[in-house]
C-alpha positions as CSV (number, residue, x, y, z in Angstrom):
1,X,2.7,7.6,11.3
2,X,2.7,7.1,7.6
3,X,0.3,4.3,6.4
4,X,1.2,5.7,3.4
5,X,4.8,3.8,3.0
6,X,2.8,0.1,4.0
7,X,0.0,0.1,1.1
8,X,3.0,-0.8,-1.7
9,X,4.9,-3.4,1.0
10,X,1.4,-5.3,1.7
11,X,0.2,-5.2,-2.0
12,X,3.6,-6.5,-3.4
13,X,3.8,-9.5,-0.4
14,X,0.3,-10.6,-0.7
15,X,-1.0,-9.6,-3.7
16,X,-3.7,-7.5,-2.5
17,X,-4.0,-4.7,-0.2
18,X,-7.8,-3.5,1.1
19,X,-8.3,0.0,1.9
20,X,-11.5,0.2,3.9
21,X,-13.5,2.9,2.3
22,X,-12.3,3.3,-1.0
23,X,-11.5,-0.1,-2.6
24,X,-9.1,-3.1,-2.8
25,X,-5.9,-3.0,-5.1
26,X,-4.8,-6.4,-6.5
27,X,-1.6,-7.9,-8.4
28,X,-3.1,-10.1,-11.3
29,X,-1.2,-12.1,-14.0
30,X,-2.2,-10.7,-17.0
31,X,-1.4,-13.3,-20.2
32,X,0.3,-12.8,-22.9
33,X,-1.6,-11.0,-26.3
34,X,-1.8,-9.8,-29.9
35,X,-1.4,-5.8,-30.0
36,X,-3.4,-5.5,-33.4
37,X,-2.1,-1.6,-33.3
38,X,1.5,-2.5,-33.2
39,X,1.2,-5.9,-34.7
40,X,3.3,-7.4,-31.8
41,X,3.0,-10.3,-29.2
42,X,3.4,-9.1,-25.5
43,X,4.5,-10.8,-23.0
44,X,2.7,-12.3,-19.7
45,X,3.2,-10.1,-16.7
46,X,1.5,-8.7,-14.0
47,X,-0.3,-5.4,-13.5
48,X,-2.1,-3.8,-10.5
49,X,-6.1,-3.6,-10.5
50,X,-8.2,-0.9,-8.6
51,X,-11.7,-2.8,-7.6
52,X,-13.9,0.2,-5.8
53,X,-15.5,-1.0,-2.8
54,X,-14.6,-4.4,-3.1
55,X,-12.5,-6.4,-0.7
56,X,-13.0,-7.8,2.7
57,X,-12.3,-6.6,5.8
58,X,-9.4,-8.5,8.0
59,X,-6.8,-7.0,10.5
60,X,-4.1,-8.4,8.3
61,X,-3.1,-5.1,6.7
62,X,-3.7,-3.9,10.3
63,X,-1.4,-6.6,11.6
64,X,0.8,-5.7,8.9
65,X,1.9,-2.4,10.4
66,X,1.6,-3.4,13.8
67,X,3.8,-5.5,13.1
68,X,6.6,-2.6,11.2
69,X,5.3,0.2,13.9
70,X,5.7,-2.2,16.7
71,X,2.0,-1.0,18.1
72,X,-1.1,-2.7,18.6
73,X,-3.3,-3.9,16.5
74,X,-6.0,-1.4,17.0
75,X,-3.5,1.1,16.7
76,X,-2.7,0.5,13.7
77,X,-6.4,-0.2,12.8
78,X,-7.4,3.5,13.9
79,X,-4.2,4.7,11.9
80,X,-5.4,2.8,9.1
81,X,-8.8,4.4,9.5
82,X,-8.0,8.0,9.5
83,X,-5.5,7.2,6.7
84,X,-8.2,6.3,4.1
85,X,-10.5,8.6,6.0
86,X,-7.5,11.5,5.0
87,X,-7.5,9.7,1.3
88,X,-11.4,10.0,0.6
89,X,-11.5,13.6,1.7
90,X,-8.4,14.9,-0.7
91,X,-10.2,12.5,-3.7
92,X,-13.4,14.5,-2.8
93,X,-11.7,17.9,-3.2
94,X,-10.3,16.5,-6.1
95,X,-6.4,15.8,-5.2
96,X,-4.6,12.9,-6.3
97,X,-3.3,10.1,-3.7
98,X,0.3,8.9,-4.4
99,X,1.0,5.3,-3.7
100,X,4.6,5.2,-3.0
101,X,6.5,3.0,-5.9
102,X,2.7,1.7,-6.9
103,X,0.9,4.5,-8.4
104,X,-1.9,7.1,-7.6
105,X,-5.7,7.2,-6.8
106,X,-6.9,9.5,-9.1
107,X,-10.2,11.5,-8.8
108,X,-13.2,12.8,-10.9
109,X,-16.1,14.3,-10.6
110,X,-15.4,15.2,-7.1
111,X,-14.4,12.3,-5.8
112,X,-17.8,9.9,-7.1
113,X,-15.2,8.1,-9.7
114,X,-11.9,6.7,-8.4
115,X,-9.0,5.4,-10.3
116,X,-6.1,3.8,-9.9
117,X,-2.9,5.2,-12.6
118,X,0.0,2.6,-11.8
119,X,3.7,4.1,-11.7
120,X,4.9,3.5,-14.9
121,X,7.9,2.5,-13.8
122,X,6.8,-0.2,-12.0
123,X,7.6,-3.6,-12.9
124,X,6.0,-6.7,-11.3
125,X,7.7,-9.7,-11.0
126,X,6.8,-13.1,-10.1
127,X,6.9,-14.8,-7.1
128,X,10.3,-17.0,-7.1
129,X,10.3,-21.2,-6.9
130,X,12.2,-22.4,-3.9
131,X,15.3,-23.7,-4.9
132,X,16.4,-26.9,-2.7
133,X,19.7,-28.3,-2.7
């Protein structure tokens, strides 16, 4: 099973996604701002975030793929387990994790300092207002 394919899903529904072990990744709205290089306005958007360590731990990610595999909850909680288990070791020999669509965990120093590089062809949009007729 690929846990792999679930981190983008889960962090582009909720906004977040918490991988036990190494860190949280979270969607925040970052406002809009001078570029005093470029002498231009940007616009508001949204970017990714890499928080080490931080988070807290729930079954919703678990639930999450339970939910895709059609397994159980502690399945997918022991999948999800060796799956950042799998990540730490390749950042501690010094391999990059790719995010699928999101980005890559990127490692120095042997794994002590973790970062995140978003895709850069990833755009974020946000969430849509319900339209009620």
């Amino acid at each position: 099973m690929d846990i792999g394919q679930y981190v983008g899903l889960f962090l582009l529904k909720n906004e977040y996604c918490y991988l036990p072990g190494i860190g949280s990744l979270q969607v925040i709205k970052r406002t809009a701002h001078f570029n005093k290089e470029t002498l231009n306005t940007e616009a508001p958007g949204y970017e990714i975030v890499f928080v080490k360590g931080g988070g807290s731990v729930d079954d919703i990610f678990a639930n999450f793929i339970a939910n895709n595999e059609r397994i159980s909850i502690a399945q997918a909680a022991n999948h999800l387990k060796d799956y950042t288990a799998a990540c730490k070791a390749l950042l501690l020999e010094g391999n990059d994790v790719i995010v699928y669509g999101i980005g890559k965990f990127i490692s120095k120093n042997k794994g002590e300092d973790i970062y995140f590089e978003t895709d850069a062809g990833l755009r974020i949009q946000g969430k849509q207002i319900p339209f009620f007729k």
